[in-house]
N, C-alpha and C positions, 0 to 999 in steps of 0.2 A: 382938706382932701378926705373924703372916705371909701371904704372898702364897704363890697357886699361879699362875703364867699358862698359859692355858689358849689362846692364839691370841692373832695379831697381834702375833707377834715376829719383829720383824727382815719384814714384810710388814705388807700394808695387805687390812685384812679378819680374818672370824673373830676378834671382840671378844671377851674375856672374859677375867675374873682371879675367884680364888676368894681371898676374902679372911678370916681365923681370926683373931679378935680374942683368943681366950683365951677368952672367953664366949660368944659368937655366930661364925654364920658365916653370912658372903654373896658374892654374887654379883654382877660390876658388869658388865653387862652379858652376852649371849650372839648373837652373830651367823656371820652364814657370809660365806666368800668366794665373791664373784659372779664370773664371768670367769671360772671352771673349771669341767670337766665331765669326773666329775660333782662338784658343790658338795662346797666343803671343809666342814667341822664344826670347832670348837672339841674340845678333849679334853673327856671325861666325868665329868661331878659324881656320885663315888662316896661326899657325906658329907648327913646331913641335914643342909638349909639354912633360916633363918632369917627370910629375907628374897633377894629378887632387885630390883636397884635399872638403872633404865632412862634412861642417859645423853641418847637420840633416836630418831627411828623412823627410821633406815636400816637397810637388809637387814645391812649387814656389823657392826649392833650386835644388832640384834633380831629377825634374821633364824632362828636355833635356839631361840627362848624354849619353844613349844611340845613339843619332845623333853625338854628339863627336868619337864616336868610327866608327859610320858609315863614319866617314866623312876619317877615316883611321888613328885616333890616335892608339899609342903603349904602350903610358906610362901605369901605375899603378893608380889606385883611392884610397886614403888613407882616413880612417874613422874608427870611434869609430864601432863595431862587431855589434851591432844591427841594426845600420846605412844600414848596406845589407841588413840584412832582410827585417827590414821598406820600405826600397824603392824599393827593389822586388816586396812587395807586391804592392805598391801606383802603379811602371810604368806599372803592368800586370794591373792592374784596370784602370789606363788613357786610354790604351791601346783600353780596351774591352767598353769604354764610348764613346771612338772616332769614334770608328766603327758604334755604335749604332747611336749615332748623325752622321753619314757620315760625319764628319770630316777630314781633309786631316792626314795623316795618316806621318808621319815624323820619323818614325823607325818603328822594326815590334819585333816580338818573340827573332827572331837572336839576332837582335840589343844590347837587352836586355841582353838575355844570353853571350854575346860578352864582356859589360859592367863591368858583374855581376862576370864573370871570371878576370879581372883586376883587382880587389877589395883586397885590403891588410888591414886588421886590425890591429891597433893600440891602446896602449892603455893611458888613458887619464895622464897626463907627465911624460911620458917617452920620449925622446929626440930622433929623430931620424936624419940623414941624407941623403939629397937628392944632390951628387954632393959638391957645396961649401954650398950650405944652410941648416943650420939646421930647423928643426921643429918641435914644441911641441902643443899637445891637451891640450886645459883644459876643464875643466868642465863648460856649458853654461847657465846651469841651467834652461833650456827651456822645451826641452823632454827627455825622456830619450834617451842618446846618446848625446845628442848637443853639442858643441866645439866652443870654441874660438879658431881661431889657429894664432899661433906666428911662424914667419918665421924672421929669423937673415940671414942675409949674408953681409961680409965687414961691419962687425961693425954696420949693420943698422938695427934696428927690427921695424918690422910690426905688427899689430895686425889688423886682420879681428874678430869681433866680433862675426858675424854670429846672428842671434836671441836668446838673450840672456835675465835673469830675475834675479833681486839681489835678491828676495824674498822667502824665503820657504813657498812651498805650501805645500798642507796637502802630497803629493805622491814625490816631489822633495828637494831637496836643493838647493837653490838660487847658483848663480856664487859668486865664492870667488876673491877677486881683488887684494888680497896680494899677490901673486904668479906674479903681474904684476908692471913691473919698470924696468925703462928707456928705456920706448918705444918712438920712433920716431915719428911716422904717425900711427893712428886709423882710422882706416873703421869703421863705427860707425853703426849700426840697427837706424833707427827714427820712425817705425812704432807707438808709440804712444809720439812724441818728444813735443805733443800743448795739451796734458792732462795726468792726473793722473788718476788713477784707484781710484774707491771706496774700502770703505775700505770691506777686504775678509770677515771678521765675520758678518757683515751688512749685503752683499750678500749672505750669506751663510741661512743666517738666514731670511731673504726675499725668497729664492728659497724653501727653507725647507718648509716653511709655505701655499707658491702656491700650493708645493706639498702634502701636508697634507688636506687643502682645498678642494684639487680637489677628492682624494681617499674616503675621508668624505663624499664627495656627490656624489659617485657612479659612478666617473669619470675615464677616463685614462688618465693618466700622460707622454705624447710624448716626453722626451728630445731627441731634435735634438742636436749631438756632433760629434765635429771631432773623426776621431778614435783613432788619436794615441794621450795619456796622459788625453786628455780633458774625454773622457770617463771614463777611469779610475778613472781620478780625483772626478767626478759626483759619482761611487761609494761610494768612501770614505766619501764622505760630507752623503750620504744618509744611511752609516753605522754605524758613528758618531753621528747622532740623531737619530737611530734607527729607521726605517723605518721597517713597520710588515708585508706590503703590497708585494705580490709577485714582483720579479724586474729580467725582462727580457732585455737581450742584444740582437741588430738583427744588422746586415752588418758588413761592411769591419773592425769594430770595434770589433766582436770576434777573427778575425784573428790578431788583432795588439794586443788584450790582449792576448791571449798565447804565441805572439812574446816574449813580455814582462814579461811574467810569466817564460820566459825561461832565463833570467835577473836580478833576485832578487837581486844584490848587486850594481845594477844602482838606487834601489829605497830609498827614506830617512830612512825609516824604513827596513830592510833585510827582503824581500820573504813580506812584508806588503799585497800585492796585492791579492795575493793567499789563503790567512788568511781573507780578505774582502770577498772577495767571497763566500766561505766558510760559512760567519755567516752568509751575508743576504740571500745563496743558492740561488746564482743567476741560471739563467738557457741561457741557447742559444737557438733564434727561427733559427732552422736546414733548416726546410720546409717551404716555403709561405702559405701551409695549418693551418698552426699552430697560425697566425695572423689570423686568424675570431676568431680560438676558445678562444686566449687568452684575445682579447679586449671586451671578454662577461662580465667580471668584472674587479674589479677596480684593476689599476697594474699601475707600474713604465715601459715603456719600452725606454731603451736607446739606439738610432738606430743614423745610422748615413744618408743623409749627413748632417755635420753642418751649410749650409748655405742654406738648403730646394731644392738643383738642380740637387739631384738625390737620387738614393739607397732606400733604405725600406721606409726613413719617408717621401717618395712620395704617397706610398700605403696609409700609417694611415693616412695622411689628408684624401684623397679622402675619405676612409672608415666615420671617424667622424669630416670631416670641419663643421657639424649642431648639432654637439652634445654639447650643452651648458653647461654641465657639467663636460666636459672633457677640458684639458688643451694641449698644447702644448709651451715647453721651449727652447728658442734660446741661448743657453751657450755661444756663442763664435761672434767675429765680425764677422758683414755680411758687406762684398764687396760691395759697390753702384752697384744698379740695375741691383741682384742678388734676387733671387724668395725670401730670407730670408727677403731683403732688402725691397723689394716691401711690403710681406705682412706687416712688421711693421709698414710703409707709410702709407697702403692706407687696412689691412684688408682683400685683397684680396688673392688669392695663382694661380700665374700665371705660368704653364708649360708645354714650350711647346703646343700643341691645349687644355691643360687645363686651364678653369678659372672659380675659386671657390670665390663666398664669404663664408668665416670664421667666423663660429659662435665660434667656440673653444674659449675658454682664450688663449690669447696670452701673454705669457713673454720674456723678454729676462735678461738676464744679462751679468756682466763682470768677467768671473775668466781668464782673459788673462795672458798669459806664458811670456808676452813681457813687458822688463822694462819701469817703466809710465817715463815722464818729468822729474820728478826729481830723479829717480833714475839713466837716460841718463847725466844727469846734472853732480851729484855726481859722475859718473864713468869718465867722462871729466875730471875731476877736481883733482880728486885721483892719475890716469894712470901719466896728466899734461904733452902729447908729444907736437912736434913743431910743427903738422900739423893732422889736423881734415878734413876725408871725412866723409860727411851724405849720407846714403841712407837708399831704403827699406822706404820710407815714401812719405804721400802725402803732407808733411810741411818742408820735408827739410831745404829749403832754408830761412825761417822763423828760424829755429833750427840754422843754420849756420850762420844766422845773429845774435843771443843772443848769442852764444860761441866765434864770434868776439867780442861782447863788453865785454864780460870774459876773454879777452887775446888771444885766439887762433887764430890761422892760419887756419881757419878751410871754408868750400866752401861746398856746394850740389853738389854733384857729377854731371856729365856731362857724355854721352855717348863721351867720345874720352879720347886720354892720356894723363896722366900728369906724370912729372919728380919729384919725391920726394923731398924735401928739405933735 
């Protein structure tokens, strides 16, 4: 069995490994890097594939699936049933961003719908086969939908991890790791492999309080959030300490909650989400008319995009970057020098021909979906194969260094192939 990596080596973004079993040949994932312009690509699949297997619907996993198919693949894309929808909706929004930024354009509508017809769901272990190799989803405990997937062939199992979290969050259930043994080679996530996460109740209870703060003094409450989970999740935390202040959703984040609503037994709690909603009545802004009337008083609005570089929470700065009583919250990591990243730096909100000083409160915090250090650590150590690749991280190779002096075989991935052991 060998590996090609194809992107997200020694970086975070452009997913993809081309994986040559001897019989078959696949594809574990294909995405791009967001945060650059113009958008990175993964390298080019120059062999006929077999199969293309789909970890989650983020851009930086699923974000190039359609260029594969342009390029004249045949196979099938296997992924957890929401996984389509998610990334339906994410490639038609790259899609209509690129345009806008006149960015070069690397597939189109067709593309997509070409794609999106390939698409075989599966569900999470249930064993299926492709040729000589079996394969099995598990549960990633990331978003809803996310997978580890485990690929056997001639005796040898694989595990690509994909982005994954040991932890229950208030909306998920963490990855279960019993279900994994005697595995060979791990494809490992390192996205947070040189820190730990704060603890969630700490956070929880710092966000609540900004946010109670800001409403008290006549303020509006911007959380900027990814759309798919992180939003939702932001619900919950604001449902859970009851929150009495009106709480609107705006962008690409109403259409991933009804993805999700159409799902309820992906969630820890069955139909949970639905029932959230419900109490705090939330509301969706339909119209950009609806955004003057609503930030005449104090409210919660949770918009996305999560790293301030595009979508609605481009407007609510502009509207109140001077309003000293109003806040605005960065939920999730911001990308180096990314509009998110900048203002937490330097204060300022750079995009595009805009540039605002930020009189708003500015917060950020951590409820991230991806396993800290030592839950990367403990999953090493548990699984215990012959050979460890790191990627999906800007510390790899650091990461790959401490799980050699734990015993492993283990290396930071590299853009070329390697021969399994």
């Amino acid at each position: 069995m060998n590996l090609s990596f194809l992107g997200a080596c020694k970086e975070v973004g452009r997913s993809g490994i081309l994986v040559d079993t001897g019989t078959e040949k696949f594809v574990l994932d294909y995405g791009v890097k967001i945060g650059e312009k113009p958008t990175l690509y993964p390298k080019k699949v120059n062999v006929k594939l077999d199969g293309i297997f789909l970890s989650h619907a983020h851009l930086d996993h699923v974000g190039a699936l359609p260029v594969l198919y342009k390029h004249d693949q045949k196979c099938k894309t296997y992924g957890i049933d929401i996984t389509k929808q998610l990334t339906r909706m994410l490639l038609k929004d790259s899609l209509k961003i690129a345009r806008s930024e006149n960015q070069p354009l690397m597939f189109s509508e067709k593309d997509i719908s070409i794609a999106l017809k390939h698409f075989r769901s599966v569900d999470y272990k249930k064993t299926f086969n492709i040729g000589k190799t079996k394969i099995i989803f598990l549960d990633a405990g990331h978003i809803p939908g996310s997978a580890m997937i485990l690929l056997e062939n001639n005796g040898k199992r694989l595990l690509y991890t994909g982005d994954f979290n040991l932890s229950d969050t208030r909306f998920l259930k963490g990855a279960n790791l019993e279900d994994l043994d005697n595995i060979d080679t791990v494809i490992i996530e390192s996205t947070y492999s040189d820190r730990e996460h704060p603890q969630r109740k700490k956070e929880e209870l710092r966000f609540i309080d900004s946010i109670n703060s800001t409403l008290a003094n006549d303020g509006v409450a911007i959380v900027a959030s990814f759309a798919i989970a992180r939003a939702q999740e932001i619900m919950f935390i604001l449902d859970d300490f009851d929150i009495k202040y009106p709480v609107y959703v705006d962008g690409m984040a109403e259409k991933a909650t009804d993805i999700i609503n159409r799902h309820p037994e992906l969630q820890k709690e069955y139909n949970k989400l639905e029932k959230t909603m419900e109490r705090l009545n939330i509301k969706y802004i339909e119209h950009a008319s609806q955004r003057k009337k609503i930030i005449k008083k104090p409210c919660v609005v949770i918009t996305t995009g999560g790293m301030l570089s595009g979508g609605p929470v481009v407007w609510y700065i502009k509207k109140l970057h001077d309003k000293i009583e109003s806040s605005i919250f960065l939920t999730g990591f911001q990308i180096p020098n990314t509009e998110g990243d900048i203002l937490l730096q330097t204060g300022r909100y750079i995009h595009e021909n805009l540039e605002l000083s930020v009189k708003m409160n500015i917060n950020s915090y951590d409820f991230s979906a991806h396993a800290s250090h030592s839950e990367l650590l403990k999953t090493i150590k548990k699984i215990n194969p012959y050979q460890v690749f790191c990627i999906h991280g800007d510390k790899t190779q650091k990461f790959a260094d401490e799980l050699r002096q734990n015993g492993f075989a283990a290396e930071a991935a590299e853009l070329k192939n390697y021969e399994l052991l």
